[in-house]
Every structure is written in structure tokens, then in C-alpha cells.
C-alpha positions as a printed NumPy array, in Angstrom:
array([[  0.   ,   0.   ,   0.   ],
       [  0.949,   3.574,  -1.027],
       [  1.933,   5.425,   2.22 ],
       [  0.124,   9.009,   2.395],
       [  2.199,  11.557,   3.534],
       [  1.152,  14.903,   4.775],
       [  3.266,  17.948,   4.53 ],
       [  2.924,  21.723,   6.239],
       [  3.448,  24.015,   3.108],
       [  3.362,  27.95 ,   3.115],
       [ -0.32 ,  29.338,   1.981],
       [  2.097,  31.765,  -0.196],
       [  2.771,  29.032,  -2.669],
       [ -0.332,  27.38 ,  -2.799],
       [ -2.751,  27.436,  -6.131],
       [ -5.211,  30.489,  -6.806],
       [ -7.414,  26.834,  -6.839],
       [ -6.148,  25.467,  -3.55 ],
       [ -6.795,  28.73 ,  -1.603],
       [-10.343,  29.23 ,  -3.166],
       [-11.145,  25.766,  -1.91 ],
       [-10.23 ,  26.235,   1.535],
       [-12.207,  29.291,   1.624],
       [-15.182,  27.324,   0.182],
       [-14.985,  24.678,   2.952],
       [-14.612,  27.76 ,   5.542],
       [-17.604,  28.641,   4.575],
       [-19.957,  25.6  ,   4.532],
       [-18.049,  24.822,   8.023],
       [-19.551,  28.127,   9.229],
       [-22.852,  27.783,   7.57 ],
       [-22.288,  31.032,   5.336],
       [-22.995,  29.138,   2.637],
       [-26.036,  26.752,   2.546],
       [-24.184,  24.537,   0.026],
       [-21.66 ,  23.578,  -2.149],
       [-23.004,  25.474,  -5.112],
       [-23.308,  28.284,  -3.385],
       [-19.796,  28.223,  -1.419],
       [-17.938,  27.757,  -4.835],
       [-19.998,  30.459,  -6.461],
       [-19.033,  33.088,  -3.412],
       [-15.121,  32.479,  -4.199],
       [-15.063,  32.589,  -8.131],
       [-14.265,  28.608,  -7.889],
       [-15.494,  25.64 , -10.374],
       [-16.898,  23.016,  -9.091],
       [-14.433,  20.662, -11.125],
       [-11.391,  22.837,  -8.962],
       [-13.543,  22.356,  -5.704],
       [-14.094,  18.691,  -6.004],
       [-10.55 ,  18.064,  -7.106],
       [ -8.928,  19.191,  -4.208],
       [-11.612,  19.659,  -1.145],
       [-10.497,  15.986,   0.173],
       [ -7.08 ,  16.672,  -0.008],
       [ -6.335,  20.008,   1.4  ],
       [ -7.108,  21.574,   4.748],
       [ -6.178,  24.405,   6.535],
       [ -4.738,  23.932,   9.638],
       [ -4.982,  26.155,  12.976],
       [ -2.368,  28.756,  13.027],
       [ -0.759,  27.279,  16.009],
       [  0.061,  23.741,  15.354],
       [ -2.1  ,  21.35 ,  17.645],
       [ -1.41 ,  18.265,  18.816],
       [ -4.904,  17.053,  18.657],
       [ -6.498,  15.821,  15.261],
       [ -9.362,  14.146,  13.949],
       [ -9.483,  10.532,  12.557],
       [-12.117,  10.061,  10.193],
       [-13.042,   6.385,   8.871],
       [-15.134,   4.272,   7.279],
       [-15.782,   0.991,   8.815],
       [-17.302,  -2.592,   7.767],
       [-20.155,  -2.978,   9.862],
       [-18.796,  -6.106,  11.64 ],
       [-17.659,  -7.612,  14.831],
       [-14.951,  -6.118,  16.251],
       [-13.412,  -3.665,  13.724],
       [-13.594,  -0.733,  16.109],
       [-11.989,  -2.849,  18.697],
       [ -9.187,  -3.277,  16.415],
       [ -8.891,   0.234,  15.317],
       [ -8.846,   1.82 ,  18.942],
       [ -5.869,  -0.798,  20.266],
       [ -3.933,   0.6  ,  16.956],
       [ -4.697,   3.878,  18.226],
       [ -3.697,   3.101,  21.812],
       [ -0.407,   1.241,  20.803],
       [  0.402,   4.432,  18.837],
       [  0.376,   6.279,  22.322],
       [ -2.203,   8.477,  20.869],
       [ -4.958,   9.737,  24.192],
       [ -8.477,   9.293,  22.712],
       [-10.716,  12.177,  23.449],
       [-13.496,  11.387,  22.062],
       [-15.335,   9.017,  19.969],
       [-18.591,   9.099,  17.317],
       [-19.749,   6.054,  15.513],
       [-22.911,   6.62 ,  12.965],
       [-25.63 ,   4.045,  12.645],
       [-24.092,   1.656,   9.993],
       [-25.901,   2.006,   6.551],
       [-25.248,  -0.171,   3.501],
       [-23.219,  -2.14 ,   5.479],
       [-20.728,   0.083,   7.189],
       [-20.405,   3.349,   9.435],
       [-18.702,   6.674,   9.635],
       [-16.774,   6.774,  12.83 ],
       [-14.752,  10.2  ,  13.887],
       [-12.038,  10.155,  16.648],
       [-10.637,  12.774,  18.149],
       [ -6.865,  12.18 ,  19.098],
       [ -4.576,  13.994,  21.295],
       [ -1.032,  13.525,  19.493],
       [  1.39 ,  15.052,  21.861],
       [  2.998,  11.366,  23.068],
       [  2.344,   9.167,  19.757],
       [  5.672,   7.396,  19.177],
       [  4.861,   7.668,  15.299],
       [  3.607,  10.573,  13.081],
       [ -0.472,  10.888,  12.581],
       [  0.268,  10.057,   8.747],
       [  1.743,   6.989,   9.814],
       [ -0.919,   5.937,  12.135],
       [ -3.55 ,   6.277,   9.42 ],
       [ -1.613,   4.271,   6.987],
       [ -1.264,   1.514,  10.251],
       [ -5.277,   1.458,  10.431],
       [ -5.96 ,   1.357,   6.669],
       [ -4.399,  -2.285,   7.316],
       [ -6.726,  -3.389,   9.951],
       [ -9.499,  -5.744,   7.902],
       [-12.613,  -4.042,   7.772],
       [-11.157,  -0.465,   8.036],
       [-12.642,   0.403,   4.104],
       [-11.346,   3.832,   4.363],
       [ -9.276,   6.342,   6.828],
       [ -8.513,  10.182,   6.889],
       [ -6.747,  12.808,   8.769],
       [ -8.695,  15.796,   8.702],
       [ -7.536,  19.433,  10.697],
       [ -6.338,  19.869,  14.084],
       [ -8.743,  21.105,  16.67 ],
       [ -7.925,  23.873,  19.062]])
């Protein structure tokens, strides 16, 4: 498997694109915009620029945090969380807190909220360690809180 890594990059040198996006998201997270459509059209963005990079980009607090959010999609079975919170415990990561959706189709959106300040390997890392756990069908590392 591919290993995803994350890097902290200057807003100075991002895309016209990139920067438009994150404004977009900013403003669905706030509720200034009622949608998508509406978000891209307040920030002169297509939707093909929006949808290209909204997964992939996210703007981070301006003072570093060592808490993050987990995001992941997993196979509604026996177990699979289990797995996925001893992963996160081995990592030395503190769990704050925890939010599992009713599974539809099968599986379930869970979030976890991590504090990272004693993990004895990177967040990136960590991800890439549960995307090997069977029944994990999908994991992200989305912005810092605080």
C-alpha cells in the first residue's frame, strides 16, 4: 500500500485553486454558505477545482495542535472498532473522544478525536497503520482542533 504523507506548506505558494477551496470549505463549516453550489460560487471557484482538491487540502490552525481528527469508514462487523482503537492506543495516541454513525449499507462513519502530543509515530503513519486493519474500508486525517 501507497503510504500518504502529509506535509505543512506555506499558503504563499499554494494554487489560486487550492486557496479558493479552503475558503469554500470555511464557509460551509460556518454555515455562510447553505451549500456547495453556493460556497464555490461566493469564491469565483469551479466546481471541477472544488471537487478536485476539497479531500485533499485543509487548513490547519495557526498554532500547530497536537490534537487531530481521525475520520473512517468501517465494515459494519464484529470487532473492527476494537481493532482500530488498540492501533490507536499502541500508537500512544490519548483518545478524546469518539462518534460512531448508525451503519448504513453495510458500514459506518466513525470520527475520533486524538490527542497527538505522546504518539511514538507521526499521525500520517498511524492512518496508513489502520488502513491495514481488515474491515477499516477507508481512513482520513482531517484538521487539528484547538
Amino acid at each position: 500500500m501507497k503510504e500518504n504523507k502529509l506535509y505543512i506548506i506555506s499558503e504563499n505558494i499554494l494554487t489560486e485553486g487550492m486557496k479558493k477551496t479552503i475558503k469554500a470549505k470555511n464557509l460551509l463549516e460556518n454555515r455562510k454558505a447553505k451549500n456547495i453550489s453556493q460556497a464555490i460560487a461566493m469564491v469565483g471557484l469551479s466546481r471541477g477545482a472544488f471537487y478536485k482538491y476539497k479531500d485533499n487540502i485543509h487548513k490547519m490552525a495557526s498554532n500547530i495542535s497536537d490534537i487531530v481528527s481521525l475520520m473512517l469508514i468501517l465494515k459494519d462487523q464484529s470487532g473492527v472498532l476494537s481493532h482500530v482503537l488498540n492501533k490507536i492506543s499502541d500508537s500512544n495516541a490519548n483518545i478524546l473522544t469518539i462518534n460512531q454513525e448508525i451503519p448504513l449499507g453495510n458500514s459506518a462513519r466513525v470520527s475520533i478525536y486524538i490527542k497527538t502530543k505522546n504518539m511514538y509515530i507521526e499521525p500520517y503513519k498511524l492512518i496508513n497503520s489502520l488502513m491495514t486493519i481488515d474491515g477499516v474500508q477507508n481512513a482520513k486525517l482531517l484538521d487539528g482542533g484547538n
